[in-house]
C-alpha positions in Angstrom: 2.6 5.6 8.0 2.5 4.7 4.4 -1.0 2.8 5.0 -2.6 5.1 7.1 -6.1 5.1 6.4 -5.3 2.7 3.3 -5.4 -0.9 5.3 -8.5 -2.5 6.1 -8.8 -5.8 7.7 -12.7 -7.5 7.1 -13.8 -10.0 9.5 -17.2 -12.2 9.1 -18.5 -10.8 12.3 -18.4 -8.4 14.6 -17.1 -11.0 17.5 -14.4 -11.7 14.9 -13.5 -7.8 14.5 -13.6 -7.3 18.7 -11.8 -10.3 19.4 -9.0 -9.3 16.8 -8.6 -5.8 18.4 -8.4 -6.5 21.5 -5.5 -9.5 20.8 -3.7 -7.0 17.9 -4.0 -3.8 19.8 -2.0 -1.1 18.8 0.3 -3.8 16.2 -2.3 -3.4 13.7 -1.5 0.5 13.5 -3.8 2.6 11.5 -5.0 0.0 10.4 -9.0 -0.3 10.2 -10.2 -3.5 11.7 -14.0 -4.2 10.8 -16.5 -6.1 10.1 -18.9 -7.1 7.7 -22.0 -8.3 9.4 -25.2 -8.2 8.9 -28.0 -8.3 11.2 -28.4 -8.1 14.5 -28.3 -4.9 17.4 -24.6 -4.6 16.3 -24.3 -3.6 12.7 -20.9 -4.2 10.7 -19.0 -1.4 9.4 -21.3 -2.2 6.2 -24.5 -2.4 6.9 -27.2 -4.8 7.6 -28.5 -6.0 4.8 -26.4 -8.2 2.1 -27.6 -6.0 -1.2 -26.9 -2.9 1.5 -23.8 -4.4 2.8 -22.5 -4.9 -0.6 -23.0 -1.5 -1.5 -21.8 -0.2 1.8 -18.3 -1.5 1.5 -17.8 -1.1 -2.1 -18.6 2.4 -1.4 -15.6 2.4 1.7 -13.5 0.9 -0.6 -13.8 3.9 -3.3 -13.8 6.2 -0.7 -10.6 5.2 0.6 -8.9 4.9 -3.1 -6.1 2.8 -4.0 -6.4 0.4 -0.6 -5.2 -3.0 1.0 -8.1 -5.1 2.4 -7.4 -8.1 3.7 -10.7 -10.3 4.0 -11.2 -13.1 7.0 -12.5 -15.9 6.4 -15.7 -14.6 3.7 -18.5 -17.1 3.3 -20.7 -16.5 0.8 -22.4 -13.2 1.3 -18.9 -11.8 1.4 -18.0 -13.6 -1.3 -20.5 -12.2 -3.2 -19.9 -8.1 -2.0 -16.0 -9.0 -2.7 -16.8 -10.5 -6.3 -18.9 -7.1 -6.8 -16.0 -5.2 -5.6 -13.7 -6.5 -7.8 -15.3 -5.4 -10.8 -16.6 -2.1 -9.5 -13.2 -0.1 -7.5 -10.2 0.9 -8.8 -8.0 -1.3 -10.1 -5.1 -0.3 -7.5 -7.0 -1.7 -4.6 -5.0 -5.0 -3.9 -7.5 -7.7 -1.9 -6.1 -10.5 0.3 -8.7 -12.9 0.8 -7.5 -15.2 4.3 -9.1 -19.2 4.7 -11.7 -18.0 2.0 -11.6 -21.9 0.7 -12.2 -21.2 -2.7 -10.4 -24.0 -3.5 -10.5 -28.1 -2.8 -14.1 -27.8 -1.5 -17.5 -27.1 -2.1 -17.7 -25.5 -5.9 -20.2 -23.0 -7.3 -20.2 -20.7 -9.8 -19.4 -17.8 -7.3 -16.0 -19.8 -5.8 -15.0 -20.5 -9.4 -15.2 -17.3 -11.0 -13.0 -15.6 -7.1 -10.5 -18.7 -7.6 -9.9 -17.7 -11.3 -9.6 -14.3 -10.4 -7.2 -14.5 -7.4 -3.6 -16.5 -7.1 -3.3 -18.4 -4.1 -0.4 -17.1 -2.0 -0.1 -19.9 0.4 -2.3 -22.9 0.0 -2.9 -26.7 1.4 -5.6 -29.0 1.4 -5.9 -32.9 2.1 -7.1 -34.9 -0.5 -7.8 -39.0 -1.3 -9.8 -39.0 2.1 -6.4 -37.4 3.8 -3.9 -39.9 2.2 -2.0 -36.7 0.5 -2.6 -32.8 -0.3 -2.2 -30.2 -2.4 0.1 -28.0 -2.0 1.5 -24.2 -3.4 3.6 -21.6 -2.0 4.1 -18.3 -4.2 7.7 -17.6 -4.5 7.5 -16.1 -8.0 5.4 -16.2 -10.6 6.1 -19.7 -11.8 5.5 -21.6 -8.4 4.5 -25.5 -8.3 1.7 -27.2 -7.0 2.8 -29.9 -5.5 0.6 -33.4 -5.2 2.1 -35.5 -2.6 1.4 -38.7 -0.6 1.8 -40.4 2.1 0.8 -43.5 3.9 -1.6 -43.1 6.6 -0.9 -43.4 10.0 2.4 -41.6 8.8 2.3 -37.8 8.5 5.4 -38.0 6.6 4.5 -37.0 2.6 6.5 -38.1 -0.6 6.2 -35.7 -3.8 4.5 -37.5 -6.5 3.6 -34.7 -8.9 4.7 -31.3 -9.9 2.6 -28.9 -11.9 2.5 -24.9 -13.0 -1.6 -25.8 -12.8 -3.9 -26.5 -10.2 -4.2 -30.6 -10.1 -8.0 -30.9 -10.3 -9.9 -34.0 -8.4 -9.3 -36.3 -12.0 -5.8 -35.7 -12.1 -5.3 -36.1 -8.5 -7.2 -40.0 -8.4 -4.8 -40.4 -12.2 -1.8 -39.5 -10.3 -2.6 -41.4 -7.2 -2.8 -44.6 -9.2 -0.4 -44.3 -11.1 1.9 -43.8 -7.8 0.4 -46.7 -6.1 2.0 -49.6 -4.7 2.1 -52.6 -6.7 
């Protein structure tokens, strides 16, 4: 009951948002379960357009005040309404972005600035054309990422680095020969 009305969960599409409610039922609780799509005879819970839809859900988010959402899987129209809605709701609204792959793959400006601004929770990715990964799990506010590797076929990883920053695509191919096999 303390979330009534204060937890949103934001799919992509509105297949996304049906699919989830009809899986979650009532788990989710009071939860609202949405979506943000555009287009279409369906629209989203904010609107059709992306300038519109942008404006639509900052304007839930204010409505609802000091609020949880928790984002599926945002490309980058969402990307864009979340980046905007960051800078423009209260400051208590906490946002959970899920898969948003902010990190590890392709980079723009828009990724950059969301993977400064949020701390990954929970987060893996292969790397070296899948001969290691990246690794982080927030335990507290000092937590690792890990750089480990392994030797393909095996799916068995050995640690080879440990950092409090992000190991960017240099330090990963520095590490990675430096850990190689003579």
């Amino acid at each position: 009951k303390a979330l009534k009305n204060r937890l949103s969960i934001v799919f992509r599409t509105n297949k996304q948002a049906a699919q989830a409610k009809q899986l979650w039922g009532k788990a989710v609780g009071e939860a609202r379960v949405v979506s943000m799509a555009k287009g279409g005879t369906k629209k989203g819970a904010f609107s059709s357009g992306e300038g519109e839809m942008a404006a639509s859900f900052i304007q839930s988010l204010k409505d609802m005040g000091d609020a949880f959402v928790v984002m599926v899987a945002p490309r980058k129209a969402q990307l864009e309404a979340i980046a905007r809605a960051v800078e423009e709701v209260d400051s208590k609204t906490c946002f959970i972005l899920l898969n948003a792959r902010l990190r590890g793959g392709r980079k723009d400006s828009l990724r950059q600035e969301l993977a400064t601004a949020f701390s990954p929770a929970f987060h893996v990715r292969l790397v070296a054309k899948g001969e290691g990964l990246v690794f982080r799990q927030l335990q507290d506010g000092s937590s690792p990422w890990i750089l480990a590797r392994r030797k393909l076929p095996s799916t068995v990883a050995t640690e080879v680095s440990r950092s409090l920053e992000e190991p960017m695509p240099d330090r990963v191919e520095e590490v990675f020969a430096q850990s190689a096999d003579p």
